[in-house]
N, C-alpha and C positions, 0 to 999 in steps of 0.2 A: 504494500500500500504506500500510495505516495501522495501528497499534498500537491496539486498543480497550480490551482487558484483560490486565490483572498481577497477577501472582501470587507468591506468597511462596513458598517453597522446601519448605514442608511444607503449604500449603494445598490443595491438585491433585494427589493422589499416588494411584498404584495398585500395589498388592504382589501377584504372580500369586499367591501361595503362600497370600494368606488367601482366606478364601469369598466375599468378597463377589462380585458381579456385575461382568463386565469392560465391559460400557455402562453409561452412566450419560447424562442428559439436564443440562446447564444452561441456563440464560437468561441471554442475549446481546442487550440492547437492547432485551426482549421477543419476541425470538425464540430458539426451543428449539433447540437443536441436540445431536446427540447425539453422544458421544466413544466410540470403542470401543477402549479400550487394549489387548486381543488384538492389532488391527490394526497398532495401534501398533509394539508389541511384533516384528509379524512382518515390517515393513519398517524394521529397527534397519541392518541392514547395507547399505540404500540411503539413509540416512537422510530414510527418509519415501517420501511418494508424489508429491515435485513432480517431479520430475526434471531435464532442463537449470536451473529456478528456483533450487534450490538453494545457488548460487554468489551468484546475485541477492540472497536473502534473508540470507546470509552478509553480505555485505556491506552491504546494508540495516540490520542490525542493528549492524554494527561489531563483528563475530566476526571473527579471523584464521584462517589457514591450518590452523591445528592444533587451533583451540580446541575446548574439550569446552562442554557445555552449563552455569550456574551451578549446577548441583546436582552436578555432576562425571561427568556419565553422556553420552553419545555423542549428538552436535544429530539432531534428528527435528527436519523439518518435514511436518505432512500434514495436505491440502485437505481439507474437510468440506464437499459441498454442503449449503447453507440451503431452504428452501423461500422465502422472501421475499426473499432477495439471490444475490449472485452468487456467495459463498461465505465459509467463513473457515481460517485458516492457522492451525494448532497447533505452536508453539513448545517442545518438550517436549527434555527430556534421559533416556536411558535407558540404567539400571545395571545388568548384570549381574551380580548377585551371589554365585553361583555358578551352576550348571550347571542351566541351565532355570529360576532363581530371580532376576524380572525387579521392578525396581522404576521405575514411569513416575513423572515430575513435569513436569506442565504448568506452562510458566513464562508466556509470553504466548498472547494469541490474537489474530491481524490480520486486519484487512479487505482481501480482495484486491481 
């Protein structure tokens, strides 16, 4: 596992509550990969879609036992297949801020 890309606390952010669109595409090395923050959003209470990995990348990162994400909102991590690699890891924290009022921030993104 490797760390590729970092992000600032307010640079990678999603607010259910405005219109925008919950996909969005970035580039990764030259490869697009697309984030869909609904999804996000809808695997908050398992944090993410790795499952037994999640302890791994805990730890990998130098997160403890309780820690919340640096933007203060609850660690997501979730897989994103690539077309040209094996995949990548989204490092996100997410707030809810009241009742159905969700705010994502993507903090890194890894190469698994």
């Amino acid at each position: 596992m490797k760390i590729i890309k970092e992000y600032q606390n307010s640079q990678l952010v999603f607010d259910n509550t405005m219109s925008k669109s919950s996909k969005i595409e970035i580039d990764i090395n030259s490869e697009i990969i697309q984030i869909d923050y609904n999804a996000i959003i809808d695997t908050q209470f398992s944090g993410g879609n790795m499952g037994q990995e999640f302890e791994t990348l805990k730890t990998f990162l130098k997160l403890g036992m309780h820690s919340k994400s640096p933007c203060g909102g609850f660690l997501n991590f979730y897989f994103i297949t690539a077309k040209k690699s094996s995949g990548f890891i989204l490092f996100s924290g997410v707030n809810e801020v009241s009742n159905s009022h969700y705010i994502v921030t993507v903090h890194k993104i890894l190469k698994k």
